[in-house]
N, CA, C and O atoms as CSV, one atom per row, in Angstrom:
chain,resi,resn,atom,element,x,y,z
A,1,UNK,N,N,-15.691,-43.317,5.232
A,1,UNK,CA,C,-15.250,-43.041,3.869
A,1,UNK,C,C,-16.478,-42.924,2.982
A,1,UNK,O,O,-17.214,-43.910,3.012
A,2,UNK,N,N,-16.834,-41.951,2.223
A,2,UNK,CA,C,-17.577,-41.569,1.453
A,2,UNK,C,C,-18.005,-42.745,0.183
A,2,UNK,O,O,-17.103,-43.483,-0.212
A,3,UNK,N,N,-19.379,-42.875,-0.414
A,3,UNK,CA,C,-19.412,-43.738,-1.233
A,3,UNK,C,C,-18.947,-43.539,-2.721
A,3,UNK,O,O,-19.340,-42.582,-3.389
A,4,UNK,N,N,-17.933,-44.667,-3.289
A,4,UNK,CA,C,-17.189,-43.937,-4.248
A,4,UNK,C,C,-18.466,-43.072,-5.551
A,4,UNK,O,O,-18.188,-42.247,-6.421
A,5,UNK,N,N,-19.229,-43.410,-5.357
A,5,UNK,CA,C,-20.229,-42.409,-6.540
A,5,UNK,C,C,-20.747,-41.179,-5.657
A,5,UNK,O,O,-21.297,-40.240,-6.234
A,6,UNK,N,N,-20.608,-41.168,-4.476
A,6,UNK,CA,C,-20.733,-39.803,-4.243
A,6,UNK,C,C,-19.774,-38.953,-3.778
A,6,UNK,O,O,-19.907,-37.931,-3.105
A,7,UNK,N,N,-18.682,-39.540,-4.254
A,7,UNK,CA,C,-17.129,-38.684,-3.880
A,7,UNK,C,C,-17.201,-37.688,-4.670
A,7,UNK,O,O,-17.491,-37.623,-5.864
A,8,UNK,N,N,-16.826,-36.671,-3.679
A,8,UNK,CA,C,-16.768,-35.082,-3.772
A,8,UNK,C,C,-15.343,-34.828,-3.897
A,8,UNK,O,O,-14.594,-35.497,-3.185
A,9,UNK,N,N,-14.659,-33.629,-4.996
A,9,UNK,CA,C,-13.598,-32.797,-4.746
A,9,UNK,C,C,-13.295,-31.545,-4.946
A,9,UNK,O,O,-13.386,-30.745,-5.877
A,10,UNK,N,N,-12.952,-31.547,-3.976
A,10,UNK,CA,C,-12.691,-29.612,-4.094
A,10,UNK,C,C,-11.361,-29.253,-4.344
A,10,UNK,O,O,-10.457,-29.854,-3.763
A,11,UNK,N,N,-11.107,-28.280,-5.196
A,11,UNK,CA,C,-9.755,-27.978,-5.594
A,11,UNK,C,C,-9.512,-26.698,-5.403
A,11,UNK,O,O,-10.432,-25.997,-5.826
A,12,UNK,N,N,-8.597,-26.090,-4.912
A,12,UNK,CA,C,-8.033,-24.363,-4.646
A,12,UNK,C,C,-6.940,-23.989,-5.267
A,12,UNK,O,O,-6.088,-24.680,-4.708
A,13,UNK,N,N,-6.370,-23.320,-6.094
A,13,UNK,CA,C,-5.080,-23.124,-6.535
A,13,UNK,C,C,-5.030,-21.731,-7.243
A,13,UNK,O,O,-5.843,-21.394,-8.103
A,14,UNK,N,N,-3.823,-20.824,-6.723
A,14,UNK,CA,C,-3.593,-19.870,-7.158
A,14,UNK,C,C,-3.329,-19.978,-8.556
A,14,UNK,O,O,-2.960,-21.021,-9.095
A,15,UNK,N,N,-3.524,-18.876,-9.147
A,15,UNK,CA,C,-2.973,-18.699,-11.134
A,15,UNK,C,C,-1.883,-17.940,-10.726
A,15,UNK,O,O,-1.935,-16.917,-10.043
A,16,UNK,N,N,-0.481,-18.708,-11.357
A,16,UNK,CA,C,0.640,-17.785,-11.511
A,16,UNK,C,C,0.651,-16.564,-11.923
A,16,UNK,O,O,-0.150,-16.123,-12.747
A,17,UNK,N,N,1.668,-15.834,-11.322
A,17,UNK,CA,C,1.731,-14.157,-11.728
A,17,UNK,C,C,0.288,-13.632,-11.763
A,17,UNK,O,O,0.020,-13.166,-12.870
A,18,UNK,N,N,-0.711,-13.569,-10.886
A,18,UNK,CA,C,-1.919,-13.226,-10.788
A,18,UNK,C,C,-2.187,-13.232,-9.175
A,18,UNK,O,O,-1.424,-13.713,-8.336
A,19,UNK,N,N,-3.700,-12.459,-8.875
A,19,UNK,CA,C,-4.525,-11.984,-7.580
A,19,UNK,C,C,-5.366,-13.715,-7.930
A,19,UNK,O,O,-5.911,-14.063,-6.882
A,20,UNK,N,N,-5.472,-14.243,-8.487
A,20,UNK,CA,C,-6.536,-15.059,-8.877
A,20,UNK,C,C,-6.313,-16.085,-8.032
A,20,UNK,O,O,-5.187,-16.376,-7.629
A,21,UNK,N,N,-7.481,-16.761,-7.678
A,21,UNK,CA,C,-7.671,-17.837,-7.431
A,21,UNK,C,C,-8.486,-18.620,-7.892
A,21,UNK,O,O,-9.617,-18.201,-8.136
A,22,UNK,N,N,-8.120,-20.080,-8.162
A,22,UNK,CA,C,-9.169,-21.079,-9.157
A,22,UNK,C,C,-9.722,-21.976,-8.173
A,22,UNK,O,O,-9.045,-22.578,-7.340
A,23,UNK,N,N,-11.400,-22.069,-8.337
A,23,UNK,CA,C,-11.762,-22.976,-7.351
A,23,UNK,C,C,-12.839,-23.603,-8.131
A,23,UNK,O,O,-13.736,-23.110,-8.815
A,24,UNK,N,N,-12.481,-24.971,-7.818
A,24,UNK,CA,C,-13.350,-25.997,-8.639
A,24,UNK,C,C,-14.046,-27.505,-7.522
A,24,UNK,O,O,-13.228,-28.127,-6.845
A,25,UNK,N,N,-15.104,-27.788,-7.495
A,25,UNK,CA,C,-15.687,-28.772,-6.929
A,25,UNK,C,C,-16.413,-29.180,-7.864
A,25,UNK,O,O,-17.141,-28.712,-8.739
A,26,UNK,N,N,-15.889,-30.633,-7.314
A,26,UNK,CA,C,-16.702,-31.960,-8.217
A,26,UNK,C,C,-17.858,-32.767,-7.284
A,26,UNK,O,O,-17.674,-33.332,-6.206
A,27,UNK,N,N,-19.089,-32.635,-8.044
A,27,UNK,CA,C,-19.829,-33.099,-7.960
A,27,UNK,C,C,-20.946,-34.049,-8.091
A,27,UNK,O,O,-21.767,-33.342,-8.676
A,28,UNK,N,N,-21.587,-35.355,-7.900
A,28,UNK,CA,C,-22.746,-35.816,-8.683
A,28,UNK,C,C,-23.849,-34.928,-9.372
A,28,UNK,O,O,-24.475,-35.190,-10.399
A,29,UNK,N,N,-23.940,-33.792,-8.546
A,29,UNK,CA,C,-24.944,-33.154,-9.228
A,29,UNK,C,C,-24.657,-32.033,-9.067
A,29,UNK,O,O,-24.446,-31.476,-7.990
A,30,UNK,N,N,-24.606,-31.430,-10.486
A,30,UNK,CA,C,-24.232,-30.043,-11.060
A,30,UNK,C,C,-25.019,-28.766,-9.817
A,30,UNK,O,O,-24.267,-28.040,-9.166
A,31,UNK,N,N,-25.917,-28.711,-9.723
A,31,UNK,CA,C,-26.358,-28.121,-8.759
A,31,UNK,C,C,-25.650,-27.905,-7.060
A,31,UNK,O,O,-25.323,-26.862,-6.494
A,32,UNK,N,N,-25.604,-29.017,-6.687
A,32,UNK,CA,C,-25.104,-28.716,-5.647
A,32,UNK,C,C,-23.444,-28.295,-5.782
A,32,UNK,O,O,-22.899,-27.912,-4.747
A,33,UNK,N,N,-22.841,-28.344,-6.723
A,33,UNK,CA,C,-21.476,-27.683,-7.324
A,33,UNK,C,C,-21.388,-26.643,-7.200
A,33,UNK,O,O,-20.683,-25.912,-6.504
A,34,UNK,N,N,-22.486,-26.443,-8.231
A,34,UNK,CA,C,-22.287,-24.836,-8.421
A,34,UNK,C,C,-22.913,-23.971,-7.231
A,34,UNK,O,O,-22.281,-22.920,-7.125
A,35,UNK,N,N,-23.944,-24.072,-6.308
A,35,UNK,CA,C,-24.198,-23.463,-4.993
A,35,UNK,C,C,-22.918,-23.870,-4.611
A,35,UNK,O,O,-22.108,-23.086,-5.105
A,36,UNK,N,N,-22.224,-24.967,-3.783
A,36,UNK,CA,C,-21.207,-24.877,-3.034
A,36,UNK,C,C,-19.700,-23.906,-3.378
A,36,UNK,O,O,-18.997,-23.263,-2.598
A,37,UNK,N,N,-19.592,-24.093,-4.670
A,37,UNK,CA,C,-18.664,-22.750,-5.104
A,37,UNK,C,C,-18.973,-21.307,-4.876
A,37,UNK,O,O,-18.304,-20.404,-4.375
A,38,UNK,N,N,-20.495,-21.353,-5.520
A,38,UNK,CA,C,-20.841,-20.084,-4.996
A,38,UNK,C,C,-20.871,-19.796,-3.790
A,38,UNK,O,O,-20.604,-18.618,-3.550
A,39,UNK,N,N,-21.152,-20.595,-2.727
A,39,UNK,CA,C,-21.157,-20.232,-1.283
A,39,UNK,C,C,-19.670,-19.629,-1.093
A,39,UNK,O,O,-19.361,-18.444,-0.962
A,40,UNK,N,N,-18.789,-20.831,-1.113
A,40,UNK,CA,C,-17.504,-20.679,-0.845
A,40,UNK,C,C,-16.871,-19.172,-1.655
A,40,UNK,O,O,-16.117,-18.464,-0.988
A,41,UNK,N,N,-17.058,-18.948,-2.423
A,41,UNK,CA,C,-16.604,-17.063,-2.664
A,41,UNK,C,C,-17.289,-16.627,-1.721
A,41,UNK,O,O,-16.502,-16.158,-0.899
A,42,UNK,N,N,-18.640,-16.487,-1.273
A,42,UNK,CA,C,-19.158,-15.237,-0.695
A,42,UNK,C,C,-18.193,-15.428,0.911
A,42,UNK,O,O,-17.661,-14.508,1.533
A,43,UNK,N,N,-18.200,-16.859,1.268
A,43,UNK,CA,C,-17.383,-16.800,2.793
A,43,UNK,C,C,-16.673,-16.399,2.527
A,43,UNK,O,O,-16.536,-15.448,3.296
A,44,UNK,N,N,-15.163,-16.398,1.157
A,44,UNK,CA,C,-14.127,-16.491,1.385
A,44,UNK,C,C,-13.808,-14.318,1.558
A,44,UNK,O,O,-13.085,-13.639,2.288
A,45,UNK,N,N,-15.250,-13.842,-0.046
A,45,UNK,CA,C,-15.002,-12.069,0.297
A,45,UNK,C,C,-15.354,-11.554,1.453
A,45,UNK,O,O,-14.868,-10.503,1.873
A,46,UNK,N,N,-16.461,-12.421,2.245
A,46,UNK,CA,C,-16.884,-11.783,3.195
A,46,UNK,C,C,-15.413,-11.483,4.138
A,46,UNK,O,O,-15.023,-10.375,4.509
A,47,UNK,N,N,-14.778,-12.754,4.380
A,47,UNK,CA,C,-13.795,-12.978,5.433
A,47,UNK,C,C,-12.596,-11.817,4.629
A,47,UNK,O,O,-11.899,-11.048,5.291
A,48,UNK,N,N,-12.568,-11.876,3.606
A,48,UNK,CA,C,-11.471,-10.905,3.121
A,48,UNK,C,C,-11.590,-9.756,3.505
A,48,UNK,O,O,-10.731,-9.292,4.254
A,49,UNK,N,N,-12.757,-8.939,3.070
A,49,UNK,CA,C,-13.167,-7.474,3.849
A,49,UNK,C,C,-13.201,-7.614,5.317
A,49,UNK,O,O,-12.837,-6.588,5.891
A,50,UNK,N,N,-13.411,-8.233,5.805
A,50,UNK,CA,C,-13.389,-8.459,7.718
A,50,UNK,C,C,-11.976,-8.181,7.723
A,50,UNK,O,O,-11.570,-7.133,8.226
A,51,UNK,N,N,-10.970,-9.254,7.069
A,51,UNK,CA,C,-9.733,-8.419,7.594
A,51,UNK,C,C,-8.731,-7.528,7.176
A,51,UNK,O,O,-7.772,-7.082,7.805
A,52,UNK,N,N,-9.250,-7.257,5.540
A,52,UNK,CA,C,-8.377,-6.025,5.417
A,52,UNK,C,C,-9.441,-4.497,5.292
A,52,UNK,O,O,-9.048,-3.361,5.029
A,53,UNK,N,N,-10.507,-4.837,5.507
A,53,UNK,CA,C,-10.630,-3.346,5.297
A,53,UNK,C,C,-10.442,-2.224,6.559
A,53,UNK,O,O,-9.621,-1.309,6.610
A,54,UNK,N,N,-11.282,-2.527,7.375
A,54,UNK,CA,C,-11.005,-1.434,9.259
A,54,UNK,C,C,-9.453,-1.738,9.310
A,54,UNK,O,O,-8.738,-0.759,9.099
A,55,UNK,N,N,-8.790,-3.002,9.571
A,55,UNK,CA,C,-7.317,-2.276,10.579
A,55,UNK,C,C,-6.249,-1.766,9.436
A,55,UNK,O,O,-5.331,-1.031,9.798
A,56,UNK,N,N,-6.369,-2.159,8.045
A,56,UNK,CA,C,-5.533,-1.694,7.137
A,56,UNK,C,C,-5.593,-0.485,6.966
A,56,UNK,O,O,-4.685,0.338,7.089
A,57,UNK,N,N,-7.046,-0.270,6.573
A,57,UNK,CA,C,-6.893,1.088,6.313
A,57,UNK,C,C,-6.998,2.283,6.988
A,57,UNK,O,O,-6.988,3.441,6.569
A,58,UNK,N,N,-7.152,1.594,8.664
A,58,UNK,CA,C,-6.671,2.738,10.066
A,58,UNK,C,C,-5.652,2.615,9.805
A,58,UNK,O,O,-5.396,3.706,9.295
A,59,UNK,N,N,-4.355,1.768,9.746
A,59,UNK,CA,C,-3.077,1.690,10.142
A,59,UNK,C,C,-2.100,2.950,8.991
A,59,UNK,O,O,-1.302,3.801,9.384
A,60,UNK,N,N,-2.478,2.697,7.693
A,60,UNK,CA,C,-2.438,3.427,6.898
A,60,UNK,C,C,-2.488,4.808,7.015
A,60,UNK,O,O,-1.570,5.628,7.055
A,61,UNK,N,N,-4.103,4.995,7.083
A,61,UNK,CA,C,-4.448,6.692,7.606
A,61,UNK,C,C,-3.414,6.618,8.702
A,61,UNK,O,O,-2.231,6.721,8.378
A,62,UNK,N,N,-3.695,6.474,9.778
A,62,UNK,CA,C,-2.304,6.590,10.824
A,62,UNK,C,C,-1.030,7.077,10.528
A,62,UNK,O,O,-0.454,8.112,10.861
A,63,UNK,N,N,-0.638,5.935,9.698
A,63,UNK,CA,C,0.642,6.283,9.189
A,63,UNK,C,C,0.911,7.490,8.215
A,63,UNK,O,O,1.985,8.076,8.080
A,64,UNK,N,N,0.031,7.681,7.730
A,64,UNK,CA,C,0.058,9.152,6.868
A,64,UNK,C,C,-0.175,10.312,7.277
A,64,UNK,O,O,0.040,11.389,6.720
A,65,UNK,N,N,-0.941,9.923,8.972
A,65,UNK,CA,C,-1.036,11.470,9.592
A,65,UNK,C,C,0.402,12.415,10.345
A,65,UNK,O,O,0.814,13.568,10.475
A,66,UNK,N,N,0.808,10.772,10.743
A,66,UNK,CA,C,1.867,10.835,11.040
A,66,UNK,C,C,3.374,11.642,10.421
A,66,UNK,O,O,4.107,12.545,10.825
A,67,UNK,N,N,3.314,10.600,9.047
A,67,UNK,CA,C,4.229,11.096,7.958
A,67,UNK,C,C,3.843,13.015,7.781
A,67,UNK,O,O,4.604,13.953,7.547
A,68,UNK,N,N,2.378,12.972,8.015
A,68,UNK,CA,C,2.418,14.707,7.530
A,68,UNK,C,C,2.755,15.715,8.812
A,68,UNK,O,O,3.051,16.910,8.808
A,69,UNK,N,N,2.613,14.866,9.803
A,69,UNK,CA,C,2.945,15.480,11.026
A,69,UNK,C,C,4.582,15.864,11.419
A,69,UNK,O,O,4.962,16.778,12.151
A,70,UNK,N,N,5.520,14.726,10.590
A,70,UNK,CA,C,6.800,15.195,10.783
A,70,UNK,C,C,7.095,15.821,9.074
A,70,UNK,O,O,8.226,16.225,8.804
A,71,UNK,N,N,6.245,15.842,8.252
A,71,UNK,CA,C,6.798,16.206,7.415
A,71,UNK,C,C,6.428,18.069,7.514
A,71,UNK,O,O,6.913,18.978,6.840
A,72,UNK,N,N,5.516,18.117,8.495
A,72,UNK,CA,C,5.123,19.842,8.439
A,72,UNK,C,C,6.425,20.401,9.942
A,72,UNK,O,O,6.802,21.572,9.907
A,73,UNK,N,N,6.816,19.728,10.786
A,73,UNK,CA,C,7.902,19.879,11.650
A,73,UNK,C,C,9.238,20.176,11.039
A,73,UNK,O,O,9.993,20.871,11.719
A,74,UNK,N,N,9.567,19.852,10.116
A,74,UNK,CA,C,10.374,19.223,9.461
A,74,UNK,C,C,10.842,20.884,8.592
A,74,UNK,O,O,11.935,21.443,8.684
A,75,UNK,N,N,9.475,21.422,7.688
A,75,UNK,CA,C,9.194,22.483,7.454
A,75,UNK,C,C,9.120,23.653,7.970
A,75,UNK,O,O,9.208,24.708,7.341
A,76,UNK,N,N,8.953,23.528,9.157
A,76,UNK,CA,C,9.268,24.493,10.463
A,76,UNK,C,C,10.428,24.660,10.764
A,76,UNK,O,O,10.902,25.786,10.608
A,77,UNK,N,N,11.389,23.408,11.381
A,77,UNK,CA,C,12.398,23.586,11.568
A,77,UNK,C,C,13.264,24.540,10.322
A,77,UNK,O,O,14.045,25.478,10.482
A,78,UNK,N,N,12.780,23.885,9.063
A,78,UNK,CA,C,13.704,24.926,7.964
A,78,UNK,C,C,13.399,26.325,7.938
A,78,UNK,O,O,14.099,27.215,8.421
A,79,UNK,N,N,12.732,26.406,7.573
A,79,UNK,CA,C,12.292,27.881,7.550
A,79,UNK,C,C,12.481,28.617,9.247
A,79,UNK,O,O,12.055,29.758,9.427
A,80,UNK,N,N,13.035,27.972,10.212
A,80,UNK,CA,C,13.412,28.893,11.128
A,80,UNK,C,C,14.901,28.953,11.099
A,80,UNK,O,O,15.434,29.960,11.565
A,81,UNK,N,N,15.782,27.806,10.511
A,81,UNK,CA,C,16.864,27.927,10.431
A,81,UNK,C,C,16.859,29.036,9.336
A,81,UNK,O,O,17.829,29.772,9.521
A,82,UNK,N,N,16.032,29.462,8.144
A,82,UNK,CA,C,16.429,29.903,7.241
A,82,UNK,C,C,16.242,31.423,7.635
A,82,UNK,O,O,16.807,32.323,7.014
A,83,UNK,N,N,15.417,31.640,8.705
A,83,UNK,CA,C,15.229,33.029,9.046
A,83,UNK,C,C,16.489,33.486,10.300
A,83,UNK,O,O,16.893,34.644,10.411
A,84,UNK,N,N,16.817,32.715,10.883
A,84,UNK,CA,C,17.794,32.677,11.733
A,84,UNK,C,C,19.494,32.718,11.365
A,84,UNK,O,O,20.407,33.146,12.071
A,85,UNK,N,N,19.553,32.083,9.933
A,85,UNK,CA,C,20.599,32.408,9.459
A,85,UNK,C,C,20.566,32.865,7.975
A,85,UNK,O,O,21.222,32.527,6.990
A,86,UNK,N,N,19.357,33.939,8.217
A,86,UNK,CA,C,19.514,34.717,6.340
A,86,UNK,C,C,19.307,33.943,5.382
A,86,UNK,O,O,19.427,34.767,4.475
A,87,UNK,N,N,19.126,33.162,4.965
A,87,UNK,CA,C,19.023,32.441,4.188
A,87,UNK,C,C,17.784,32.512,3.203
A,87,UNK,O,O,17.101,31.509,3.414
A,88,UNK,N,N,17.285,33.210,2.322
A,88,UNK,CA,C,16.221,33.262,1.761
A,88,UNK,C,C,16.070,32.376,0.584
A,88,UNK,O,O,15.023,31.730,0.556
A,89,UNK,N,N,17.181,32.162,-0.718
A,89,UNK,CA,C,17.220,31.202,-1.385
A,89,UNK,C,C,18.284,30.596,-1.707
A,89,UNK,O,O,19.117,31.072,-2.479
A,90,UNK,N,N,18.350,29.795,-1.309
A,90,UNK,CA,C,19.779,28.547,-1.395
A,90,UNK,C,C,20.234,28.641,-2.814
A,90,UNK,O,O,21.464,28.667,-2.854
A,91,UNK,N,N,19.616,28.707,-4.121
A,91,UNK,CA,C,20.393,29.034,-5.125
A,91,UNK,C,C,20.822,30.374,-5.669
A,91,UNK,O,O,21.606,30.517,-6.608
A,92,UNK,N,N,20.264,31.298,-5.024
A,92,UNK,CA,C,20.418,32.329,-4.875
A,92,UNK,C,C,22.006,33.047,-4.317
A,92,UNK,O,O,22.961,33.622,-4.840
A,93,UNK,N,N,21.502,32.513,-2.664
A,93,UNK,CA,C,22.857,32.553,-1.953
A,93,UNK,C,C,24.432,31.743,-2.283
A,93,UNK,O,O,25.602,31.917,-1.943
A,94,UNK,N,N,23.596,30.690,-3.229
A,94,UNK,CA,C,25.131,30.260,-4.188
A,94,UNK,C,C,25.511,30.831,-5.031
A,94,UNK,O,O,26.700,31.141,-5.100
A,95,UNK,N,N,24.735,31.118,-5.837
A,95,UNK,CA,C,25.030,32.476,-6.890
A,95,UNK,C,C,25.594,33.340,-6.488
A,95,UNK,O,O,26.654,33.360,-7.114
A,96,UNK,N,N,25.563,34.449,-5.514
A,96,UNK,CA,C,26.045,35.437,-5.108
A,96,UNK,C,C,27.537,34.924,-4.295
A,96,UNK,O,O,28.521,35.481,-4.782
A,97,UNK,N,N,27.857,33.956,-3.140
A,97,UNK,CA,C,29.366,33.659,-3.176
A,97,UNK,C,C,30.387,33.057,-3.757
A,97,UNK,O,O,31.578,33.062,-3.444
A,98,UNK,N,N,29.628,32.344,-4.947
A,98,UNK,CA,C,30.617,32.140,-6.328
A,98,UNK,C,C,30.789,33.551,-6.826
A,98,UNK,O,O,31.895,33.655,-7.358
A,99,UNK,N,N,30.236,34.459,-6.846
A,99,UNK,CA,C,30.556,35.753,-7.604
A,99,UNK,C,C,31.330,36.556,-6.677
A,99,UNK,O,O,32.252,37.332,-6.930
A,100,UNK,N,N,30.802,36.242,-5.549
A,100,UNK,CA,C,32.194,37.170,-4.479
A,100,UNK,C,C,33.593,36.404,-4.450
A,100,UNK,O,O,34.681,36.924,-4.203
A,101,UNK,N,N,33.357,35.112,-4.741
A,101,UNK,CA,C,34.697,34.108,-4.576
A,101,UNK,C,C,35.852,34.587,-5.868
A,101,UNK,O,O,37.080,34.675,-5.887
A,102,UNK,N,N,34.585,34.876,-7.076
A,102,UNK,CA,C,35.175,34.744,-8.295
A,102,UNK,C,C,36.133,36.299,-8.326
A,102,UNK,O,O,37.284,36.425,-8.746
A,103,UNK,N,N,35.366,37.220,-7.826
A,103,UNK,CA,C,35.639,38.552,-7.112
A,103,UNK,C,C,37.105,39.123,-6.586
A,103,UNK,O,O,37.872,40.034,-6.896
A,104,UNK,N,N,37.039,37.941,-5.503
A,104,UNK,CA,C,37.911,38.125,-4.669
A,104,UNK,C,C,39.441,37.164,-5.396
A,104,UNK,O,O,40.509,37.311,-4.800
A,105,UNK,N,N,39.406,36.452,-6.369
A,105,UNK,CA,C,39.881,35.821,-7.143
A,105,UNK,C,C,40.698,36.944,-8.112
A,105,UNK,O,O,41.916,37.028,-8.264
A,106,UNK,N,N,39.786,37.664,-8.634
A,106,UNK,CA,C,40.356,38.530,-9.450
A,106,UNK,C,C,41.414,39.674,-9.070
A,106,UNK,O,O,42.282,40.356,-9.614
A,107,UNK,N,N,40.855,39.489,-7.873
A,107,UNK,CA,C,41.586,40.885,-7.043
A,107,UNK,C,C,42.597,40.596,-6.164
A,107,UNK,O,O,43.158,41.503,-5.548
């Protein structure tokens, strides 16, 4: 057990509704406080970039090559249905069989 005049405390606690974190150590001497806080950020960003920057932001790219990969399939498939069954513009082609409907209505 530590001698009570050189009892040390370290405190960690998130700030509500915030990214923040509050970190405070108590010390006999102001110096070694403030290095040990300062240490403790640089481990804590170092360790942060170690794990989100490489697999997040592969997984991501990934996932977006992906997304453009079925989203250009996707685009293919239409435009062959649309050449395969006439179809040049969908509001177009509504326009014109409301007017044959309306047409054939009259007559």
């Amino acid at each position: 057990m530590p001698h009570p005049e050189c009892a040390e405390k370290l405190t960690v606690a998130g700030v509500k509704k915030s990214n923040v974190i509050e970190v405070s150590f108590q010390h006999r001497d102001p110096k070694v406080a403030a290095r040990f806080v300062n240490l403790l950020v640089e481990l804590y960003k170092d360790m942060h970039l170690e794990i989100f920057s490489d697999p997040q932001s592969s997984f991501i790219d990934n996932q977006v090559a992906q997304f453009e990969q079925k989203l250009k399939q996707s685009e293919s498939q239409m435009e062959a249905f649309k050449q395969s069954n006439r179809v040049f513009s969908l509001e177009e082609q509504r326009t014109l069989l409301l007017q044959q409907r309306n047409e054939l209505d009259t007559n």
